[in-house]
N, C-alpha and C positions, 0 to 999 in steps of 0.2 A: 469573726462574725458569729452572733449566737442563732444557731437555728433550732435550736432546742432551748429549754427554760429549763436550768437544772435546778432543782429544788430540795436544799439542806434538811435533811433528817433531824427531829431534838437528837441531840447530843450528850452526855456526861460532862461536868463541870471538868475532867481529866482531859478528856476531847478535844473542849470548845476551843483551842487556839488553834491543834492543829484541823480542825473543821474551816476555820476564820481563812487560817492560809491557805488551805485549799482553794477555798472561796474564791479569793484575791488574785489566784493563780489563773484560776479558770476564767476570772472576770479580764485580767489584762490581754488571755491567751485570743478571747474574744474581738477584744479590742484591736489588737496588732493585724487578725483576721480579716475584721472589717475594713479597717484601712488599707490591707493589702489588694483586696476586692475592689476597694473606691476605686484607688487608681486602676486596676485592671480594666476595668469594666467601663473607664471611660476613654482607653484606648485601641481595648477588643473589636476587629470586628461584630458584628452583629450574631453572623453566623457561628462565630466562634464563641464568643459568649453563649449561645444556643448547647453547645456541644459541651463545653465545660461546666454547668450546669447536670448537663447527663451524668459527667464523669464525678463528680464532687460530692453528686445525688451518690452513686453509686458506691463510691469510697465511704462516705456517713453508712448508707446501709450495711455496707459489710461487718463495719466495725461495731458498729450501737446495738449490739446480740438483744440487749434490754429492752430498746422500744422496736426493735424488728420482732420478737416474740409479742409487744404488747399489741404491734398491729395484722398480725398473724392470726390472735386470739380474737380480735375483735371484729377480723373480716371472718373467721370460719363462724362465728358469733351469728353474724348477722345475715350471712349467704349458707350457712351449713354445708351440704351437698351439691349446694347449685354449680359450683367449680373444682375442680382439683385443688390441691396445694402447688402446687407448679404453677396454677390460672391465679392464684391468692399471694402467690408471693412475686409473680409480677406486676400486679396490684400494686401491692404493700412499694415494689421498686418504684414505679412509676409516679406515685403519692409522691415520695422523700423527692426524687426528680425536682416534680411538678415545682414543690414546698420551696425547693433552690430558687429553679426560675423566677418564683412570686419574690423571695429576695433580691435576686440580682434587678429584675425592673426598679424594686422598691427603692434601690439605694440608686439606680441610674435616672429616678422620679425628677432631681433640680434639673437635668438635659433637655427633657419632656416638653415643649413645646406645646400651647392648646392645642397645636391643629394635630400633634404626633398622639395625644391620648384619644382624641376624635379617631384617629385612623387606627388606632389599636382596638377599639370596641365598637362592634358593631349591634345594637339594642334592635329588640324586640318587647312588643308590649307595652311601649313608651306610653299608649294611650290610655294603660292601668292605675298608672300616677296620676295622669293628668285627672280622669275623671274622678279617683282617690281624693285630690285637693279642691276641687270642686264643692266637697261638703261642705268646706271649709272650718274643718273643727281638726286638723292635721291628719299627718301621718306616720305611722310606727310601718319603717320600714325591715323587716325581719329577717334576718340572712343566716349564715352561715359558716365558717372556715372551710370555704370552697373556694375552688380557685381564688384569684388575685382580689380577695374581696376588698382591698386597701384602693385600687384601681378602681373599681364598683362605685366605691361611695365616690371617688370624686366624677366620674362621668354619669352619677344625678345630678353634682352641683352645676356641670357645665352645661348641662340638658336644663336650669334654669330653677331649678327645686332646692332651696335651702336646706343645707343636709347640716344635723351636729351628731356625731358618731359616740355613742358610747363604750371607752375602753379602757382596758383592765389595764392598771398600774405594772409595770416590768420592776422586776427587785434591783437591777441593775441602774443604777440613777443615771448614768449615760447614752444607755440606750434607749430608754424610758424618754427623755426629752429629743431626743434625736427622733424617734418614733414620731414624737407629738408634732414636731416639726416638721418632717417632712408631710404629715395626714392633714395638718391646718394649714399651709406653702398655698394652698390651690384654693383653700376658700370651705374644706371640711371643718365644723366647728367639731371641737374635741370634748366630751364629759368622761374624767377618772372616774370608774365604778369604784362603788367601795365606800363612796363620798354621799354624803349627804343630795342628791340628784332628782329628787322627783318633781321640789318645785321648780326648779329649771325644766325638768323637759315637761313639765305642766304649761310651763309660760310659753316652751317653743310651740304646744300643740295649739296653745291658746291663740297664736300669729299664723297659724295653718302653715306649720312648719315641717319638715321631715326630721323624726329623730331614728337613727342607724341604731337596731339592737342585734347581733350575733346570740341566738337562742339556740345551740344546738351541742351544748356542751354538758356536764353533770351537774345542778343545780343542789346537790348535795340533801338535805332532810327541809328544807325551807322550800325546795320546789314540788310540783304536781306529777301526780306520774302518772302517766301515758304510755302509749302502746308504739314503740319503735322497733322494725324488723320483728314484727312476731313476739317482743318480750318488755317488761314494762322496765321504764327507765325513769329517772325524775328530770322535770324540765322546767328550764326559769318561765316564771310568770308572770315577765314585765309586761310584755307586748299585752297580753291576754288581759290585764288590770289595766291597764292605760287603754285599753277600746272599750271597758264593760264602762269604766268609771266616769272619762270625759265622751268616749262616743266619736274617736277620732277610728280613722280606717285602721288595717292590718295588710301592709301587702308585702306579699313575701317577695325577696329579691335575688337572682344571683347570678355570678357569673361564671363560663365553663373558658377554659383555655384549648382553642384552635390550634398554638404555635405559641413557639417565642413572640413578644409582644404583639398575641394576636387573641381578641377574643371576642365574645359574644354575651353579652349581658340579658338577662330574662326580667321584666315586670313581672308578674303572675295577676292575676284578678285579685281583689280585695278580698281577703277571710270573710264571709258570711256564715253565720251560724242563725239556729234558731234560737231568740232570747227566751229564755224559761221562767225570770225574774230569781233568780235564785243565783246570788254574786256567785257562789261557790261551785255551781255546776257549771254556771258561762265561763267562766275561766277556765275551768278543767277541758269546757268542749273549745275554747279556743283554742288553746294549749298544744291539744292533739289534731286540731286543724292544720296547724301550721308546724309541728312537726312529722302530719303527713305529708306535706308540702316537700320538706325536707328531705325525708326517707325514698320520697320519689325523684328526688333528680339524682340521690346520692347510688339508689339503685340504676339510674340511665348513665351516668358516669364516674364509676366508682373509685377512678383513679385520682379522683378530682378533690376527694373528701381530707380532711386532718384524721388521719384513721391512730394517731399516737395515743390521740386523748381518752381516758380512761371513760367512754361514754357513760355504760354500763355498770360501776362503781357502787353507786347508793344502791341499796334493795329497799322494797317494800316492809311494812312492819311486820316481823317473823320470818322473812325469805334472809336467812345468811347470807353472807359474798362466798361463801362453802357450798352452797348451791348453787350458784352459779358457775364455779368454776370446781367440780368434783376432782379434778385430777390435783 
């Protein structure tokens, strides 16, 4: 089972095959993984699956030296002083953990029962949405790689709010459909990023519909940058362009994990800003609305966060990634 996304280097035309086999290697090694998982996990106790989870988290972390320094670097990044390294690298464990558990539900997902993902999530703020769709011009629902957000989006659908989640293509062509299927199984509609998509979720907003966007990742030189933990980072600008432009809400969403399939979902209030008339500043000031959103639950449960991803990445014009990372 891939719990990481390993992602091929260009290579030398000298390389390129033994690159390819690598590839192939790590993709079947994947594969056998997850089938070994399938059936486990639908004969595991509860409890047990609970614990092995810890252990599986903890074995990946020992071994992955690469993204345990990358999330090392990125918690001292954004908390500095505020913890020891001892308080940061149980962090960083607890994350990889967490990251299993949101696997193991995910493939135990076809078991799931309506009443079983009801009694796994219990929402707060429900009444966010509702008065959110109310305007009736939709809504961009805006989250995060927090907790079990796969979970998230479908206990909007069953709370009655038409969700179509937009998500990033996997390189892997089998786990990429496996993905898509088990996320639309319950009624999540699915949009590939990457893909020609606006006038589709224009059309969803246009039916005052809910479209799922995860904005909290590295938007690279085509995003806005904003103020996250104290330092500027660039952030996509979908949400923030789809409220200036049709005038559908922003409400940020997410979920924290309590236990093994236990958790607690948040509505938050709808983004309001002050409009300035000016596309380029509203966007910027959304931008950084709802990644303050972010940075404040990510600081109330930090163990909760995708701490691998290279947030921090793009710099400003003239700020090197040599300044940001002096050593």
């Amino acid at each position: 089972m891939c719990f990481y996304v390993h992602k091929i280097c260009p290579v030398t035309a000298n390389d390129r095959n033994d690159a390819g086999n690598e590839a192939q290697v790590k993709q079947r090694i994947s594969h056998i993984l997850l089938f070994v998982f399938y059936i486990l996990l639908r004969v595991l106790p509860v409890i047990t699956q609970d614990r092995l989870a810890d252990s599986v988290g903890r074995l990946f972390y020992k071994l992955d030296k690469k993204h345990q320094k990358i999330m090392y670097d990125n918690l001292k990044r954004a908390f500095k002083e505020e913890y020891s390294d001892e308080k940061l690298n149980e962090i960083a464990l607890q994350s990889i953990q967490d990251l299993v558990k949101t696997a193991f539900e995910f493939i135990r997902f076809p078991l799931y029962k309506e009443e079983d993902l009801i009694r796994m999530v219990e929402i707060e703020g429900a009444e966010n949405m509702v008065n959110a769709r109310r305007e009736g011009k939709g809504v961009v629902a805006v989250s995060s790689h927090f907790g079990n957000w796969e979970l998230l989006a479908w206990r909007i659908v069953q709370l009655g709010h038409p969700l179509t989640a937009v998500g990033r293509e996997q390189e892997d062509g089998f786990i990429n459909n496996l993905i898509v299927q088990m996320r639309t199984s319950k009624g999540t509609g699915h949009i590939p990023r990457g893909v020609p998509m606006f006038q589709h979720i224009n059309e969803l907003l246009a039916k005052n519909e809910v479209v799922g966007l995860v904005s909290d990742q590295n938007a690279g030189t085509r995003g806005v940058f904003v103020d996250f933990f104290d330092t500027t980072v660039s952030a996509f600008k979908g949400p923030a362009l789809f409220a200036v432009r049709t005038g559908c809400k922003v409400v940020p969403v997410f979920i924290v994990r309590e236990g093994y399939e236990k958790h607690r979902a948040f509505f938050m209030p709808a983004i309001e800003i002050q409009k300035s008339g000016d596309v380029g500043k509203d966007i910027r000031n959304y931008c950084q609305a709802y990644t303050k959103v972010i940075e404040d639950f990510v600081r109330e449960y930090p163990t909760q966060w995708f701490w691998i991803h290279k947030r921090w990445k793009t710099r400003p014009p003239g700020e090197s990634t040599e300044e940001m990372n002096p050593s």
